[in-house]
Backbone as CSV, one residue per row, in Angstrom:
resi,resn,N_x,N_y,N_z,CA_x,CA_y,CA_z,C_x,C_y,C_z
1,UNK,-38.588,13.332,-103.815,-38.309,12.399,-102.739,-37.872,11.053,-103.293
2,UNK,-38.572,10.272,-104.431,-38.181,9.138,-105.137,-36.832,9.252,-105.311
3,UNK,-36.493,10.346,-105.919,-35.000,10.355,-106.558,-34.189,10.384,-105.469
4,UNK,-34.389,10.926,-104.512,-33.173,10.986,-103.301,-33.128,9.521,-102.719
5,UNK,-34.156,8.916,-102.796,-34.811,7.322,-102.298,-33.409,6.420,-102.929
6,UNK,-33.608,6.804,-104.365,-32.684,6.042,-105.190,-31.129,6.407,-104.883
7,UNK,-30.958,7.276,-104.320,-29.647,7.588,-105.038,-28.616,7.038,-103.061
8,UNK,-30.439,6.911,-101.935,-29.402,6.218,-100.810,-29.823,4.555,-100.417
9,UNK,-29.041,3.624,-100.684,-29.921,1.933,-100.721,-29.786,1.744,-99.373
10,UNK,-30.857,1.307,-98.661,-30.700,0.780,-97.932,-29.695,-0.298,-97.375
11,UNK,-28.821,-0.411,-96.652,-27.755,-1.242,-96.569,-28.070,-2.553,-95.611
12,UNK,-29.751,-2.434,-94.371,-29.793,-3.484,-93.928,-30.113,-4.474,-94.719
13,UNK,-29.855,-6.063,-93.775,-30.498,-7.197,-94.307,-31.432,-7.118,-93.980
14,UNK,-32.503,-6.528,-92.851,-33.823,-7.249,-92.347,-34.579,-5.808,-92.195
15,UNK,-35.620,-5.623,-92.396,-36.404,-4.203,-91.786,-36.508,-4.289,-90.809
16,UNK,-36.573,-2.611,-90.298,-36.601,-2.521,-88.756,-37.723,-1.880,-88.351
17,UNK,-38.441,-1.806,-87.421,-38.946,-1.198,-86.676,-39.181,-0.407,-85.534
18,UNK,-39.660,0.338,-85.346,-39.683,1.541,-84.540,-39.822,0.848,-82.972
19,UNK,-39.460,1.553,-81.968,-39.722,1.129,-80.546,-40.087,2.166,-79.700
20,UNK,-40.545,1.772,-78.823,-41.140,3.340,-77.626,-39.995,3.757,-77.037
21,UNK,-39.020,3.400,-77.154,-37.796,3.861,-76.111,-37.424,3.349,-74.634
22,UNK,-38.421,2.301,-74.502,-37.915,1.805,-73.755,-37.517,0.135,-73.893
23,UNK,-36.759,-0.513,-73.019,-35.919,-1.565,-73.328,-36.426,-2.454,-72.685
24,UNK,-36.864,-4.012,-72.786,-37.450,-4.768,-71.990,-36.617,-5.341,-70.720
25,UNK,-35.671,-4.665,-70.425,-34.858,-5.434,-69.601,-33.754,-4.116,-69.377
26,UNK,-32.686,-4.608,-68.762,-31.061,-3.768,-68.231,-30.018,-4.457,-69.499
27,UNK,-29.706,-3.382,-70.106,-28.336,-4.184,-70.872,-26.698,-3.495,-70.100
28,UNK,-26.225,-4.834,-70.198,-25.079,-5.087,-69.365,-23.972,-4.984,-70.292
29,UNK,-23.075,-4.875,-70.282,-21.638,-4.957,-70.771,-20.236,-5.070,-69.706
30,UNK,-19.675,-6.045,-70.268,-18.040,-6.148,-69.086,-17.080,-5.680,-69.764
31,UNK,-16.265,-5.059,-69.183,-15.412,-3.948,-69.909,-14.003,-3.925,-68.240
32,UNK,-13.140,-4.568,-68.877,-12.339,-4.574,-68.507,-12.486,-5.288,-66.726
33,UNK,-13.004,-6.299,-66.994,-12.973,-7.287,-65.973,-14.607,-6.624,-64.843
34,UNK,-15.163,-5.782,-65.299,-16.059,-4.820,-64.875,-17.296,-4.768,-65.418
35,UNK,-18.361,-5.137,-64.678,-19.371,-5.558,-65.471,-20.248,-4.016,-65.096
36,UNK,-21.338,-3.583,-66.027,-22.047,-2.521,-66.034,-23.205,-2.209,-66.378
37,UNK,-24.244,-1.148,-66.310,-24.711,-1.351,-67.245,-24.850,0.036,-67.719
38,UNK,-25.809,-0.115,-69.084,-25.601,0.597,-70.101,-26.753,1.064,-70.076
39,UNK,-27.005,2.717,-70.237,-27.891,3.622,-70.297,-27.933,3.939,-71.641
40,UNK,-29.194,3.525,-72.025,-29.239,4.374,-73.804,-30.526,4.011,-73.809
41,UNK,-31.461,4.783,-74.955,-32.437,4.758,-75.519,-32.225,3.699,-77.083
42,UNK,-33.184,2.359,-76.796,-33.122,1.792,-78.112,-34.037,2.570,-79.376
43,UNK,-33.662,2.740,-80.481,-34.205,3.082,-81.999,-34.959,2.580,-82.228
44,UNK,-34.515,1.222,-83.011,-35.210,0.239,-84.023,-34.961,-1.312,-83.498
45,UNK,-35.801,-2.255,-84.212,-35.364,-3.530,-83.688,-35.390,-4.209,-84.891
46,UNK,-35.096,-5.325,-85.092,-35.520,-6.141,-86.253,-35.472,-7.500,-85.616
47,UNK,-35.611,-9.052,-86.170,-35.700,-9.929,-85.930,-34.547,-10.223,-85.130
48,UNK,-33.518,-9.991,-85.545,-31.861,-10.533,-84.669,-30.888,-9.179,-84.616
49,UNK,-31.584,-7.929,-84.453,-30.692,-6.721,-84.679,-31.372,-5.613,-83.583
50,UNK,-30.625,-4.667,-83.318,-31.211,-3.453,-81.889,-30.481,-2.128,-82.631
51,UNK,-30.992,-1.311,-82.880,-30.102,0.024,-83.063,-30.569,0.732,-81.502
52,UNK,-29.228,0.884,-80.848,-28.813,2.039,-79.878,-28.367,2.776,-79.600
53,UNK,-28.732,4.093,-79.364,-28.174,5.382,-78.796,-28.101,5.178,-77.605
54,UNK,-26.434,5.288,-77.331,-25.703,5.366,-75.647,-24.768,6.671,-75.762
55,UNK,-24.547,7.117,-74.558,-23.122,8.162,-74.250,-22.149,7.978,-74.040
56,UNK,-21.845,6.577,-73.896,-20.432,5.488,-73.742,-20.502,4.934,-75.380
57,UNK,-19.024,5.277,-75.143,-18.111,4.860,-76.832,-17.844,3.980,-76.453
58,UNK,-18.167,2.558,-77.108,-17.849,1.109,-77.123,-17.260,0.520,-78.538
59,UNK,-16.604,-0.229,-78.706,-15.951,-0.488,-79.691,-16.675,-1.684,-80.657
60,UNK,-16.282,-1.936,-81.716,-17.613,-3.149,-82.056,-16.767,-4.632,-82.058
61,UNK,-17.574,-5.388,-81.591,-16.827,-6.747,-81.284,-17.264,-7.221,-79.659
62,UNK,-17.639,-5.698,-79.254,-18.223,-5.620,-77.793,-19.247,-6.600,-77.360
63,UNK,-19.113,-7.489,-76.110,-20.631,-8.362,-76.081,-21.622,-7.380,-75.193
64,UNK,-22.303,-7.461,-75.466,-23.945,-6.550,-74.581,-24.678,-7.571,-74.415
65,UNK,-24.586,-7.820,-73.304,-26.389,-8.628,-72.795,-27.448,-8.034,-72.391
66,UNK,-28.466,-8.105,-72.721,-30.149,-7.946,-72.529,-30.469,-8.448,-71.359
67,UNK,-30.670,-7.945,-70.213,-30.742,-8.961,-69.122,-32.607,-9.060,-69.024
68,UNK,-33.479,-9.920,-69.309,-34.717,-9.444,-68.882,-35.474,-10.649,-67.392
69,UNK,-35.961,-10.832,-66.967,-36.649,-11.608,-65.952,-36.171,-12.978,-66.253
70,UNK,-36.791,-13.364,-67.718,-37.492,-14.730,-68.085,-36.412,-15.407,-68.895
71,UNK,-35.159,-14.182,-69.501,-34.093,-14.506,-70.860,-33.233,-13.890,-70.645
72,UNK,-32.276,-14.293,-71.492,-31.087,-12.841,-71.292,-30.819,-12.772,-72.664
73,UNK,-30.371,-12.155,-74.012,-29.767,-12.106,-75.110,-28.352,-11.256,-75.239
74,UNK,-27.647,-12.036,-75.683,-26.368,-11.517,-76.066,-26.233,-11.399,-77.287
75,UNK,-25.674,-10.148,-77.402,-25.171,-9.465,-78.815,-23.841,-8.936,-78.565
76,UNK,-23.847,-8.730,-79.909,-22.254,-8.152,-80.447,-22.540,-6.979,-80.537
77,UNK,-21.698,-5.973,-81.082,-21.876,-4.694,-81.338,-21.289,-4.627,-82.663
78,UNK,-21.436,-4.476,-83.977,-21.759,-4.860,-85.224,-20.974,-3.713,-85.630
79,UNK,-21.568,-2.447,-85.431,-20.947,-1.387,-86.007,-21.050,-0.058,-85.140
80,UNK,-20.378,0.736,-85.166,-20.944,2.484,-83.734,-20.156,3.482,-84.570
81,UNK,-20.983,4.395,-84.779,-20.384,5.940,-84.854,-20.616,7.144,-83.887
82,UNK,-20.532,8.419,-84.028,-21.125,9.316,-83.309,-22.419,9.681,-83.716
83,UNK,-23.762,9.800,-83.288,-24.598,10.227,-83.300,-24.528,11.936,-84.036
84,UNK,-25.216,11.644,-84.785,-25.247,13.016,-85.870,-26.277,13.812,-85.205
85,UNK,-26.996,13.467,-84.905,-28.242,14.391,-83.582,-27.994,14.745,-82.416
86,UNK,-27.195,14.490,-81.892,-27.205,14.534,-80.254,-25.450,14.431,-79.852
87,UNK,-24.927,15.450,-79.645,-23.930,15.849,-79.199,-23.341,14.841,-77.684
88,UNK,-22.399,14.196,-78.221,-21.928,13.157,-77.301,-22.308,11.987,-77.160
89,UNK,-23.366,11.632,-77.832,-23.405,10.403,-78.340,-23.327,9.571,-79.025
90,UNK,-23.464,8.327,-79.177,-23.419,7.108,-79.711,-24.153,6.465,-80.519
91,UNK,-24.490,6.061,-81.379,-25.112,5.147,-82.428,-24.651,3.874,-82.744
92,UNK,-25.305,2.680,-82.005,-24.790,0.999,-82.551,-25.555,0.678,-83.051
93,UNK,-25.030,-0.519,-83.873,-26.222,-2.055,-84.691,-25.477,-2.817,-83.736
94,UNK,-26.576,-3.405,-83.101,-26.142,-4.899,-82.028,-27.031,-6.144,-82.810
95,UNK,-25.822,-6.686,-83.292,-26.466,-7.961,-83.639,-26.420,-9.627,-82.726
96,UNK,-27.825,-9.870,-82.674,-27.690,-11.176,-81.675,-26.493,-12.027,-82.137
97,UNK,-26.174,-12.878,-80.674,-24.991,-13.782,-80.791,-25.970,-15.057,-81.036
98,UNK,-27.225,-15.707,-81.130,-27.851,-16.675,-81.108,-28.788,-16.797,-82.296
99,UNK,-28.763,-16.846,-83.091,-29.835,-16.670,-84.048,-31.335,-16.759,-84.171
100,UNK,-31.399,-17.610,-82.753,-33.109,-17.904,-82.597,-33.363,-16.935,-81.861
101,UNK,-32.625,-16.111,-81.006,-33.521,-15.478,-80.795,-33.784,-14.122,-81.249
102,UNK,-35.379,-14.439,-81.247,-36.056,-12.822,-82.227,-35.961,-12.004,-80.843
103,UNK,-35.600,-10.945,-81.234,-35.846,-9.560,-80.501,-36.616,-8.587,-80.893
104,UNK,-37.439,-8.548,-82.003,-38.818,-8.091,-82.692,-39.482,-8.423,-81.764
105,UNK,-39.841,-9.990,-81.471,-41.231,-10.390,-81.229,-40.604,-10.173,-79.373
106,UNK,-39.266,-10.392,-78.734,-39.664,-9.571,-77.606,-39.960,-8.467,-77.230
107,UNK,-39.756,-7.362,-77.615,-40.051,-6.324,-78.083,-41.272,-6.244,-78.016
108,UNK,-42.331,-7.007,-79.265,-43.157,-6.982,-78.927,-44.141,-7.335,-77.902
109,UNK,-43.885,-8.089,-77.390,-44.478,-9.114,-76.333,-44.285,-8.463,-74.734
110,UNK,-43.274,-7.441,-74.515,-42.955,-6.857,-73.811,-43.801,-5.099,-73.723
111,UNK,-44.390,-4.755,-74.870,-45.076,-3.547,-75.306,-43.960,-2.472,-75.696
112,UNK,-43.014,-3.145,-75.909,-41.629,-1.772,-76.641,-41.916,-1.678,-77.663
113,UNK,-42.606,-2.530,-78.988,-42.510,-1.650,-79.971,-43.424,-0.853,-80.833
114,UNK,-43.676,-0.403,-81.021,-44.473,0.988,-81.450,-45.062,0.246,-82.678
């Protein structure tokens, strides 16, 4: 297991952590003058980062907002491929557009993360 460890580096900047699957809020996206929202199960979180599985192919450069009660956070969409598990879906890194804000500690504070 060590040796396979070595031979793939981790490529994030920040560690992530696990989440229950659910999202503290509705994330939104406007897409062609059309605002929406977006059905997916979040992954991981880290301080200023979200990994999401959606069934909508979005391109990266995309803004996504977090809509929750009290905040809203906007992110970019960083990077997306196809989901290697799950047939027809999606895999993003959404990285915040604001730097202060942590999405770890909402996450936590909200009971999403595991």
């Amino acid at each position: 297991m060590a040796r396979l460890q070595l031979m793939f580096k981790e490529r994030r900047i920040k560690d992530r952590k696990l989440l229950t699957g659910v999202l503290p809020g509705k994330l939104i996206v406007q897409l062609d003058g059309q605002t929406s929202e977006v059905i997916g199960k979040p992954v991981d979180v880290s301080r200023n980062g979200l990994g999401l599985i959606i069934s909508q192919q979005l391109d990266p450069g995309t803004e996504v907002t977090l809509q929750m009660q009290d905040h809203n956070v906007a992110f970019q969409i960083a990077w997306g491929q196809r989901d290697f598990g799950k047939q027809d879906m999606f895999r993003y890194g959404l990285v915040t557009l604001n730097p202060e804000d942590n999405v770890e500690s909402i996450f936590l504070r909200t009971g999403c993360l595991r």
